[in-house]
N, C-alpha and C positions, 0 to 999 in steps of 0.2 A: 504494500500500500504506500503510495505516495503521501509524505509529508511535505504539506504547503505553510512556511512564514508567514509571519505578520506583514513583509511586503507586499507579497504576493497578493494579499487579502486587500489589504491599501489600495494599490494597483488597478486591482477587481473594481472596487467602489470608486476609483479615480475615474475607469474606463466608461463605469456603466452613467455613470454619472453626469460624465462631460458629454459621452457620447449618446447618453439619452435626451440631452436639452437639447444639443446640436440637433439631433435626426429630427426631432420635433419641432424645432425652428424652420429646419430646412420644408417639412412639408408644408408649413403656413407658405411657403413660396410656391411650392409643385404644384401644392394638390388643395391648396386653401382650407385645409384641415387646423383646428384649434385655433379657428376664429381668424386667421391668415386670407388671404385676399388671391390665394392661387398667380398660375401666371402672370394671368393679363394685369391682374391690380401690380401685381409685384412689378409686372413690365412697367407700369405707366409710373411708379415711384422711380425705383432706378432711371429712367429718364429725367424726371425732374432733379436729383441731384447728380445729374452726367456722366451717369453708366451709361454708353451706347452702342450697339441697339439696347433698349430698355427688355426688353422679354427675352431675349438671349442672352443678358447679365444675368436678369431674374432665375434664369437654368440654371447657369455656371453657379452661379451663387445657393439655391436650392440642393446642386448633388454635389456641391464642397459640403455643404451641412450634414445633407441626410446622406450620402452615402459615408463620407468622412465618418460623422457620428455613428452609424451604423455598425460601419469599422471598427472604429475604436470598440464600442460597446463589447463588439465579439472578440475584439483581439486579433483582428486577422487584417494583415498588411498594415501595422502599425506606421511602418516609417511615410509610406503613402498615406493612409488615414489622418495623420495626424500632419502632417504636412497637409495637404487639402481642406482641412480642417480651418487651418492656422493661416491659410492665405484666404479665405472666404472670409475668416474675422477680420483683418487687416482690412483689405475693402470695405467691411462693414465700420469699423474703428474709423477709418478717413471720413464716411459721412458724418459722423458724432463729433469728430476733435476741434469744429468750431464752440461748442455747447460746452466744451472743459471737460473734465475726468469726469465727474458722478455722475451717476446713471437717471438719478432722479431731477436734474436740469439737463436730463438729453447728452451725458456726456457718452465717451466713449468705456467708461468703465467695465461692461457687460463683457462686449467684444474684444477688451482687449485680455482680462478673464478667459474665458474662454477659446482664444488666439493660444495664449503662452500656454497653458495646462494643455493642448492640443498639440503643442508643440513641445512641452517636455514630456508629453506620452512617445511621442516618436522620436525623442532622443532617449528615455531611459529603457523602454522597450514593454510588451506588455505583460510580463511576469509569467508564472507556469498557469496559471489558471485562465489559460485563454486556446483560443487556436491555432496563433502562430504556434506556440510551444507543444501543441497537438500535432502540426504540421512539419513538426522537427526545423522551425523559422524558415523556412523555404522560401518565406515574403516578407522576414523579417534578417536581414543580413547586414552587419553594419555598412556594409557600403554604400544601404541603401540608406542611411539616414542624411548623410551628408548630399546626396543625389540629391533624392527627395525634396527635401528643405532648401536645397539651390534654385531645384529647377521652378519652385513653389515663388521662392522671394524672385527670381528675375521676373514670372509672369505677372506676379501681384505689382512688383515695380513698374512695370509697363503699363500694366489697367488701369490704376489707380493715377502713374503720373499723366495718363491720356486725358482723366476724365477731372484731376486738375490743371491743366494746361485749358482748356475747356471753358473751366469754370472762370478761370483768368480771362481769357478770353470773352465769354460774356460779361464781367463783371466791369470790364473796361469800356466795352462796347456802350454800356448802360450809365456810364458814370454821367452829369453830367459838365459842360463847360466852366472851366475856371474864371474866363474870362469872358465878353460878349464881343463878337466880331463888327 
C-alpha cells in the first residue's frame, strides 16, 4: 500500500481547489453556466476592453480556464495546465490593474491569485495523488515546465501588449485638444 505525505494531500487541495474555481470561471465564458454570459456576452466584453476578435478571446480565454483548471484538478499535464492557466489570468489581471490590487474596487487581486498558484502548480508538480504520477509523468517532465511557462508568457506578452497598444491608441484618438486652432 502506498503511503501518501502531508504534501501530497496539500497538493490534492491546492489542485482541486484552484482548479475547480478556474474550470468554473472558464464555463461562465463557454457555456454561460453559473450565471456567466457564454460566448457571445463574453465576446462583446473582451471587445470593449481590447481583446480582439472579442468571441475568439472569449474561447482562448474560456479553455485556458476550464481546461487548464480541469487539468490541474486531475493532475494530468500539470506543467501545460498550469501554465495555460496562468496566462488566461495575466490577461484577465491586465483588465483589473487600472482599478489597483483589491478585488472589491475591481482590482486585479483575484486573477493575479489564481495566475501564480496556477503557476506554482506547474513548477512544483502535482504530487503522487494525481495522474500525472498514475501516468508515471509522461506529461509531467521537467523540461516541460520551463517550455510550458515560456511559451505561455511570450503568447500572453503578445495578446495582452496588442490589446494595450490599442487601448493607447484609442485613448489618444479621444483625448481632447490642448489648445484651439
Amino acid at each position: 500500500m502506498t503511503c501518501y505525505d502531508r504534501r501530497d494531500l496539500g497538493l490534492l487541495l491546492l489542485r482541486l481547489g484552484t482548479g475547480g474555481v478556474l474550470a468554473a470561471h472558464g464555463t461562465q465564458k463557454l457555456f454561460g453556466w453559473f450565471g456567466g454570459h457564454g460566448l457571445e456576452g463574453t465576446g462583446r466584453f473582451m471587445e470593449s476592453v481590447g481583446y480582439l476578435p472579442g468571441k475568439l478571446s472569449a474561447m482562448a480565454a474560456g479553455l485556458a480556464e476550464t481546461g487548464g483548471g480541469m487539468l490541474l484538478a486531475l493532475g494530468l499535464a500539470t506543467p501545460a495546465a498550469g501554465a495555460a492557466a496562468a496566462g488566461g489570468m495575466a490577461g484577465a489581471a491586465a483588465v483589473h490593474v487600472p482599478n489597483g490590487f483589491f478585488a472589491q474596487e475591481g482590482g486585479y487581486e483575484h486573477a493575479a491569485f489564481l495566475g501564480l498558484t496556477a503557476a506554482g502548480l506547474a513548477v512544483t508538480g502535482p504530487g503522487r495523488l494525481s495522474v500525472d504520477h498514475a501516468l508515471d509523468h509522461v506529461l509531467d517532465r521537467g523540461w516541460m515546465v520551463p517550455a510550458a511557462l515560456g511559451a505561455t508568457a511570450a503568447a500572453t506578452a503578445v495578446v495582452v501588449g496588442a490589446r494595450n497598444r490599442r487601448l493607447r491608441r484609442k485613448a489618444q484618438g479621444e483625448q481632447e485638444a490642448l489648445f484651439e486652432e
